[in-house]
KOLRO-79241 format. One line per field, with one value per residue (C-alpha): residue number from 1; x, y negated, z negated. Coordinates in nm, 3 decimals, always signed. Each point is the difference from the previous one (the first is absolute). Layout:
! residues N
n	(NUM ...)
c1	(X ...)
c2	(Y ...)
c3	(Z ...)
This chain:
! residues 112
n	(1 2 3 4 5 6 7 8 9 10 11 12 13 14 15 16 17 18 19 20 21 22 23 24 25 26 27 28 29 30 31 32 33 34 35 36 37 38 39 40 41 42 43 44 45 46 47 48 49 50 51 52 53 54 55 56 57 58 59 60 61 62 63 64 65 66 67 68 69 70 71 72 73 74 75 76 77 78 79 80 81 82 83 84 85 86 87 88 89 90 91 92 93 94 95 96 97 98 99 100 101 102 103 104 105 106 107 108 109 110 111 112)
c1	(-2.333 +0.337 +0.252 +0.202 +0.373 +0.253 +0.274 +0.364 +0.214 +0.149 -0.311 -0.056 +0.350 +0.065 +0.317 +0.027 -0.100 -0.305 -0.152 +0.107 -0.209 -0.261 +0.020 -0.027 -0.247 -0.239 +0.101 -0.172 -0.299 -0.078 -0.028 -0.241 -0.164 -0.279 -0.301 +0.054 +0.364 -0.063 -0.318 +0.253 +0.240 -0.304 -0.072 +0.364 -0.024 -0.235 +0.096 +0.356 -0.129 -0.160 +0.297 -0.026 +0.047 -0.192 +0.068 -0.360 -0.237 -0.063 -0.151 -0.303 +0.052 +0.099 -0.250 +0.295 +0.111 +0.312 +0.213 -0.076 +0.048 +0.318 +0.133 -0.094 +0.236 +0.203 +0.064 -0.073 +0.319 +0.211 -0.037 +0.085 -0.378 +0.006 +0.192 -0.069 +0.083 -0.016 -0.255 -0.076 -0.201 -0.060 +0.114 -0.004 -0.002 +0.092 -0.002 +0.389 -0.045 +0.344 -0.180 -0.250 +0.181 +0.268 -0.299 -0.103 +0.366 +0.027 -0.299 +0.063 +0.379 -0.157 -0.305 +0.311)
c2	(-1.688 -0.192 +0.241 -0.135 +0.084 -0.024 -0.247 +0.091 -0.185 -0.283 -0.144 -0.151 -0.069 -0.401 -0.256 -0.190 -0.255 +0.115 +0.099 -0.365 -0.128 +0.250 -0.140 -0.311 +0.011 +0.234 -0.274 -0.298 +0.214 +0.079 -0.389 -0.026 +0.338 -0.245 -0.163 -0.334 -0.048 +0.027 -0.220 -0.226 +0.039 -0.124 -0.314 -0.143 +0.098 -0.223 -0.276 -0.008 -0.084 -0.302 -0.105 +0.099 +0.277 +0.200 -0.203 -0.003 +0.258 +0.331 +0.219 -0.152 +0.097 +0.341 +0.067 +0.130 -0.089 -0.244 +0.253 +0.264 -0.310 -0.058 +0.361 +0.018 -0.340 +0.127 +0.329 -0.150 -0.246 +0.280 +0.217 -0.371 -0.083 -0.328 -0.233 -0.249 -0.357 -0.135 -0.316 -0.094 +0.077 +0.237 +0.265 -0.111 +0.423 -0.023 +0.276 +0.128 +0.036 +0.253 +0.246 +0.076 +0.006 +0.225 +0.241 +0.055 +0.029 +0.261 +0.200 -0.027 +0.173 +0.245 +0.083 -0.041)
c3	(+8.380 -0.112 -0.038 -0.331 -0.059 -0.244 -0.044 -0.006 -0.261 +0.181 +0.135 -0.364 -0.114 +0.002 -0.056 -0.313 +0.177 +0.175 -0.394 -0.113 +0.290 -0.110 -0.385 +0.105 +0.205 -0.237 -0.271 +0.212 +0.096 -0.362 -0.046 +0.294 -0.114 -0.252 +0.165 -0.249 +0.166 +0.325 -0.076 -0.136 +0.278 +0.242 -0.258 +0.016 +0.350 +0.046 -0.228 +0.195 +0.310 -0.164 -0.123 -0.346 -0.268 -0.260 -0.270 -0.149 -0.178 +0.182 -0.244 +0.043 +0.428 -0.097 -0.339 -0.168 -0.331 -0.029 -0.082 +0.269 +0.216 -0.094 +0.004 +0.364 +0.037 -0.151 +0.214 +0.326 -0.092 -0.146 +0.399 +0.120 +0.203 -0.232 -0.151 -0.322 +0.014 -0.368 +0.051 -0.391 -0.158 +0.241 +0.254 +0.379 +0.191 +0.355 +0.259 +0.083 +0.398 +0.033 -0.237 +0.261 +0.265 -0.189 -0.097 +0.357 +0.141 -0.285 +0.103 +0.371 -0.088 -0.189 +0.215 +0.323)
């Protein structure tokens, strides 16, 4: 049987910057935390390494409505895993490769 035990205060006391970190990084995995953005993430995934960006139609992909769509743009852009090229008359979305790599950095100083 696991024997549990009780924490004294200064095992959970952090720096400013340690709960920044934290913020930040619960920020970016509340953008990630919707099945339509990462399935969105994994189409401009795809489209980059053909050379091109989501410039076209995806609520048709996703079977969301046009505005649903373009909420979850809109909040993967705002945590920074996109960015938005005006192309007119339309939007060119194109994956932002730091993001990522900032996310998991995040999570592996977190997790230590």
């Amino acid at each position: 049987m696991t024997q549990c035990s009780t924490l004294n205060s200064t095992v959970l006391e952090a720096t400013p910057a340690e709960l920044e970190l934290e913020q930040q990084f619960a920020a970016q995995a509340k953008a990630l935390a919707h099945p339509a953005r990462v399935r969105i993430l994994k189409t401009l995934l795809v489209l980059e390494s053909m050379g091109g960006c989501l410039n076209g139609d995806l609520v048709s992909q996703l079977g969301l409505a046009q505005s649903t769509v373009s909420e979850h743009l809109r909040i993967l852009k705002a945590a920074g895993f996109i960015t938005a090229e005006p192309n007119p008359p339309k939007t060119c979305y194109r994956i932002a490769p730091q993001a990522a790599k900032q996310f998991i950095s995040m999570f592996e100083q977190i997790t230590g």
